[in-house]
N, C-alpha and C positions, 0 to 999 in steps of 0.2 A: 504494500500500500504506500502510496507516492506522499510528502510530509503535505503537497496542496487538498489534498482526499482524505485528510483524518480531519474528524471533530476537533476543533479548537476547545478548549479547558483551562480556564485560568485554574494556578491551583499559589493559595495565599496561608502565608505561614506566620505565625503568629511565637512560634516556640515549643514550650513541653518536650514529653519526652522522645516523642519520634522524629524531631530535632538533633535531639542530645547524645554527647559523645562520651562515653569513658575512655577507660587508658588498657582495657586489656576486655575480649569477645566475653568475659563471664563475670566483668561487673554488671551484673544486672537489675542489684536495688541503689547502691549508694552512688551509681555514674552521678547523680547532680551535683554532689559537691565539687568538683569540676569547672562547672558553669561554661560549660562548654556545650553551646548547640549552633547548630549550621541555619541559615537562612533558609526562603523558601527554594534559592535557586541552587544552592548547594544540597539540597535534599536531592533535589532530581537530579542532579549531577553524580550523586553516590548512588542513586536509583536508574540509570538510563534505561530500562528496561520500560518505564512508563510510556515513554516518547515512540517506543514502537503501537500502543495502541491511539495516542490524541496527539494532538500540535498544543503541548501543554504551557501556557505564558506561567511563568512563573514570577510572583510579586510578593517580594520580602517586606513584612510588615512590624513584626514585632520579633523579639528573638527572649519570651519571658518564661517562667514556668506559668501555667496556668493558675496558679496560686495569686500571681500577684493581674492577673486581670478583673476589671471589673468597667463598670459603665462607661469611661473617658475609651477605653478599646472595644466596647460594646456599639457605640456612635460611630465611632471611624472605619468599623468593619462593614457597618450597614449603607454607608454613606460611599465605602467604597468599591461595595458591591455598585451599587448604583453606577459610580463612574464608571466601571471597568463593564458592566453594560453598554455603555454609551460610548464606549470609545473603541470599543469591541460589537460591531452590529450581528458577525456570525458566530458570537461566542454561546456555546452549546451547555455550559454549564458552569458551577464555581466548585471546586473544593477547597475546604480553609484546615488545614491543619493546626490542633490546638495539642495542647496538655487533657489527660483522662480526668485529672480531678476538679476540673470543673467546664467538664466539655457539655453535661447536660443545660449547664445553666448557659449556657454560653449559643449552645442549639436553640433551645427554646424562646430565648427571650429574642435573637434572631428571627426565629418563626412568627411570633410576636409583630416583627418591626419591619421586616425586610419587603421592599416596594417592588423587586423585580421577580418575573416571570418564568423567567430560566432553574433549572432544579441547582440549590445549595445543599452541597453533603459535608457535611463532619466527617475528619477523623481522626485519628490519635494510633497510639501505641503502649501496649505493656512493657514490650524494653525497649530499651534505647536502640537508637540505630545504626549502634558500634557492637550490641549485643549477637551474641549466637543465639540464632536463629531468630532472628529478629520480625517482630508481626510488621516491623514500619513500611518494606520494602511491600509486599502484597496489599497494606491496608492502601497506600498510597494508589498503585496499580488499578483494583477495585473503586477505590471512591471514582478514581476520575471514570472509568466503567459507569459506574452508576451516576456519576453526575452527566455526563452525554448521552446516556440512554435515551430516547422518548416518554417512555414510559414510567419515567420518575417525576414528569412532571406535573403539577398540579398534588402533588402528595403533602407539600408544605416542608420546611428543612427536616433533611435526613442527617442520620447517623450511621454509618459505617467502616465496624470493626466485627474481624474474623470471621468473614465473609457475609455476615446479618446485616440487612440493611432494618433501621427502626427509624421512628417517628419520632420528632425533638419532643411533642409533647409529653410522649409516654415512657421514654427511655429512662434508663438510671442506671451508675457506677453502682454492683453490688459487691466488688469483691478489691481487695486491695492487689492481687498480683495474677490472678487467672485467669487464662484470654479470654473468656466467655464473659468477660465480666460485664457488661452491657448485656440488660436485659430487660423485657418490658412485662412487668408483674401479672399485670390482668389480661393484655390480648396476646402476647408474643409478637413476633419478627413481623414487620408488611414483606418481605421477601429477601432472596440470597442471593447474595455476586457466585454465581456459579461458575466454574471456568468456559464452559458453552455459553452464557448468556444470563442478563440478569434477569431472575423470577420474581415477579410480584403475585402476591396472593389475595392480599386486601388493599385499601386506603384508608385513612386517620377521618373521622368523620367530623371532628372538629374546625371550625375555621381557624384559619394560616394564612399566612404571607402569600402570596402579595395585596390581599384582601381582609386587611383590619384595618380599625379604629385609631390603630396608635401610631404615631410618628415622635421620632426623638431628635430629628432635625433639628438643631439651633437648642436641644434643650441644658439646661446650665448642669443639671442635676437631676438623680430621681430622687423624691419623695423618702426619708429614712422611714425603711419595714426594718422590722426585728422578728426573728422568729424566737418564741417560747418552748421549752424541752421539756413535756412532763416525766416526772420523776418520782415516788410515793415518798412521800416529806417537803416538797415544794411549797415554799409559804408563800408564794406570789413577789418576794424578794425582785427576781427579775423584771416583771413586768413593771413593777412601778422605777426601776431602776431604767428600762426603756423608757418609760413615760417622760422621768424628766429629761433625759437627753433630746428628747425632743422626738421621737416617734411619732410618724403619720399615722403608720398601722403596724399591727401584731399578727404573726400567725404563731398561733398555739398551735404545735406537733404534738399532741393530746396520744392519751392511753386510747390503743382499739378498742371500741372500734370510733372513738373521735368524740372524745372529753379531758377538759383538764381538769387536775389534781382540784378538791374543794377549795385548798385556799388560791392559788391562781383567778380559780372562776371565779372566785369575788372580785380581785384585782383586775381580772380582765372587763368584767362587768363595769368597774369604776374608771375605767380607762374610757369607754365606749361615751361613759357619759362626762368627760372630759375631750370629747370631741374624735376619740382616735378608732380608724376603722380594724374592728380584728375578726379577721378567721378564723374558722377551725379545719385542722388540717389531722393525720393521723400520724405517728412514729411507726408503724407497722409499714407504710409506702405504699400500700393498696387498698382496694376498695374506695368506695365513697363514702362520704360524707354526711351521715342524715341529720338534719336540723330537727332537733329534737326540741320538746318546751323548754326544756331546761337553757339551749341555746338559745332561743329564739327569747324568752324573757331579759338577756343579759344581751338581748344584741348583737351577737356574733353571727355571722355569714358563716354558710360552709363553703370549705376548699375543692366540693366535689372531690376526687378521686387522685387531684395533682398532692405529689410527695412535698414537705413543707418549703423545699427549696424554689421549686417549680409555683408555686403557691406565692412566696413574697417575692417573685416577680410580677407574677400576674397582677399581684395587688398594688406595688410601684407605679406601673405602669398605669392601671385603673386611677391612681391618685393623680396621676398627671391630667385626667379629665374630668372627676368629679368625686365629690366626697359623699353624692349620692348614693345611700346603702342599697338602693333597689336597683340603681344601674350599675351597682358594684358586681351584684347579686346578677345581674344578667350576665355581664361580661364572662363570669365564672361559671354560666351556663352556657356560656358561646366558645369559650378558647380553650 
C-alpha cells in the first residue's frame, strides 16, 4: 500500500507510560523514576511498524505522567483536536496517547467536550516502552486501526488497550499492573482490534461528543467538585472540610449500593442547603444509583451508574451551566 492510499491518523502524545523509558527490558514498575519519556514523534519512530498501516502525523504535546494532568491539558487537547481537524480536511481519525492512571478521566470528560466528528481513541500502556514485551508497540498499532476505521465513528471517544476497544463513559482502571486492566463493569467491551479487522458488537447509548451541551473554550477554570469516600466511622469531617474551601459540589462514593455513612448524610444535607450541589455516587463502580427518600429529602442527585471519578466530572462541567438541581439531574440522565 503506497504512503498516498493509507488513512491519515494524527496520533498526539501527551506522556505516561507508553512514552517512558527505563534503563534495562525488565524494569517494568519503577522505569518513572527516570523521567525519561519520548514524545509523540519519537514513539512512532521506536514503533515504525504503525506507519505500515496509516500516514500517521505525529504531534508532540505534552511529555507528563498522567498524574500530573488535569483541566489546563484537558482544554488544549480539545481545542487541539479541533485545529488538527481543520488543518487536516482528510484526517481519518485522532489517537492521543496518555498515562493509564488517569486515562478514564481524561477519555470521558473529552467525550464530554470534544466538537469534532472524526473517531478519538485513547490509549496507554502497562509497561513502558523500553519494557519486554511491551503492550505500547501493538496498543499504538490498534488505536490508530481503530481510530480510521469507519465504523468507530459516531461511538463517542474510545479507549483502546489489549486489543478491547471500550467507551470513555463506561471504562475504568481496575487493576494496578495486569493488561486487562480496562474494563467496563456492567456492559463489557463495544468491540476488538482483531488482527483481521476491527469488530464492533454494540454502541454506548449515551450522548457524546461531538453533540453536547458543554464547551470549555475560553473557560478560566472548572467549578471545584470534591469527591467524599465512605468509610464506617466517617463523621462528615471531610465534607465540611470541602465546604469551606470553597466546593461547588460533592460526590459522595457512598457504601453499595449508594448511601453515605449517617454522619456525612447530615453534613452533606447541610452542604446542599449552603448552596452546594452533591451526588450520590457508589464505591462499589457499578450499578446505579436509586434516589431513594432518604436522598431525595437531603437533596442529593444521583450519579446514575458513573464510578465517583466519572461523576465529579460530569458535575464540573454541569456547574459550568447551571446550578439548577433538575437540569443537573437531566444532564446525569443524558451523558
Amino acid at each position: 500500500m503506497s504512503t498516498a492510499t493509507k488513512p491519515k491518523v494524527a496520533f498526539i502524545g501527551t506522556g505516561g507510560t507508553i512514552s517512558s523509558l527505563g534503563v534495562h527490558p525488565l524494569e517494568l514498575q519503577d522505569y518513572g523514576v527516570h523521567n525519561n519519556r519520548l514524545q509523540a514523534s519519537g514513539i512512532v519512530a521506536r514503533f515504525p511498524e504503525v506507519n505500515e498501516v496509516a500516514e500517521v502525523v505525529a504531534v508532540d504535546f505534552r511529555n507528563v505522567p498522567s498524574t500530573d494532568i488535569y483541566f489546563p491539558e484537558w482544554q488544549a487537547l480539545a481545542a487541539l483536536c479541533s485545529q488538527l481537524v481543520a488543518d487536516h480536511p482528510d484526517l481519518a481519525g485522532i489517537v492521543i496517547g496518555h498515562g493509564t492512571a488517569t486515562l478514564e478521566e481524561t477519555a470521558y470528560f473529552l467525550n464530554l467536550v470534544l466538537k469534532v466528528s472524526i473517531p478519538v481513541v485513547m490509549i496507554g500502556s502497562q509497561r513502558p516502552a523500553s519494557g519486554l514485551s511491551t503492550d505500547a508497540a501493538i496498543n499504538l498499532v490498534n488505536g490508530v486501526r481503530t481510530a480510521m476505521d469507519p465504523d468507530s465513528r459516531g461511538r463517542g471517544v474510545l479507549l483502546m488497550l489489549n486489543d478491547e476497544i471500550q467507551a470513555a463513559r463506561e471504562v475504568t482502571k481496575t487493576s494496578n499492573w495486569r493488561m486487562q486492566t480496562f474494563r467496563t463493569p456492567d456492559f463489557g467491551a463495544l468491540g476488538h482490534a482483531d488482527a483481521d479487522r476491527i469488530a464492533y458488537y454494540r454502541r454506548p447509548e449515551r450522548r457524546h461528543m461531538p453533540d453536547t451541551e458543554f464547551d470549555v473554550a475560553g473557560l478560566a477554570a472548572l467549578p471545584r467538585v470534591d469527591i467524599v469516600y465512605a468509610y464506617p466511622g466517617s463523621d462528615g469531617t471531610a465534607v465540611r472540610a470541602f465546604v469551606a474551601a470553597g466546593a461547588k459540589g460533592i460526590v459522595s462514593a457512598g457504601f453499595a449500593p449508594g448511601s453515605p455513612p449517617p454522619a456525612d448524610l447530615a453534613a452533606l444535607a447541610e452542604a446542599v442547603k449552603q448552596g452546594v450541589t452533591v451526588v450520590q455516587s457508589s464505591r462499589a463502580g457499578s450499578g446505579r444509583i436509586y434516589r431513594s427518600k432518604r436522598l431525595t429529602d437531603a437533596g442529593i442527585l444521583s450519579g446514575d451508574n458513573l464510578n465517583p471519578q466519572k461523576a465529579r466530572l460530569l458535575l464540573a462541567l454541569a456547574l459550568t451551566r447551571t446550578s439548577d438541581p433538575a437540569e443537573i439531574a437531566r444532564m446525569f440522565a443524558t451523558y
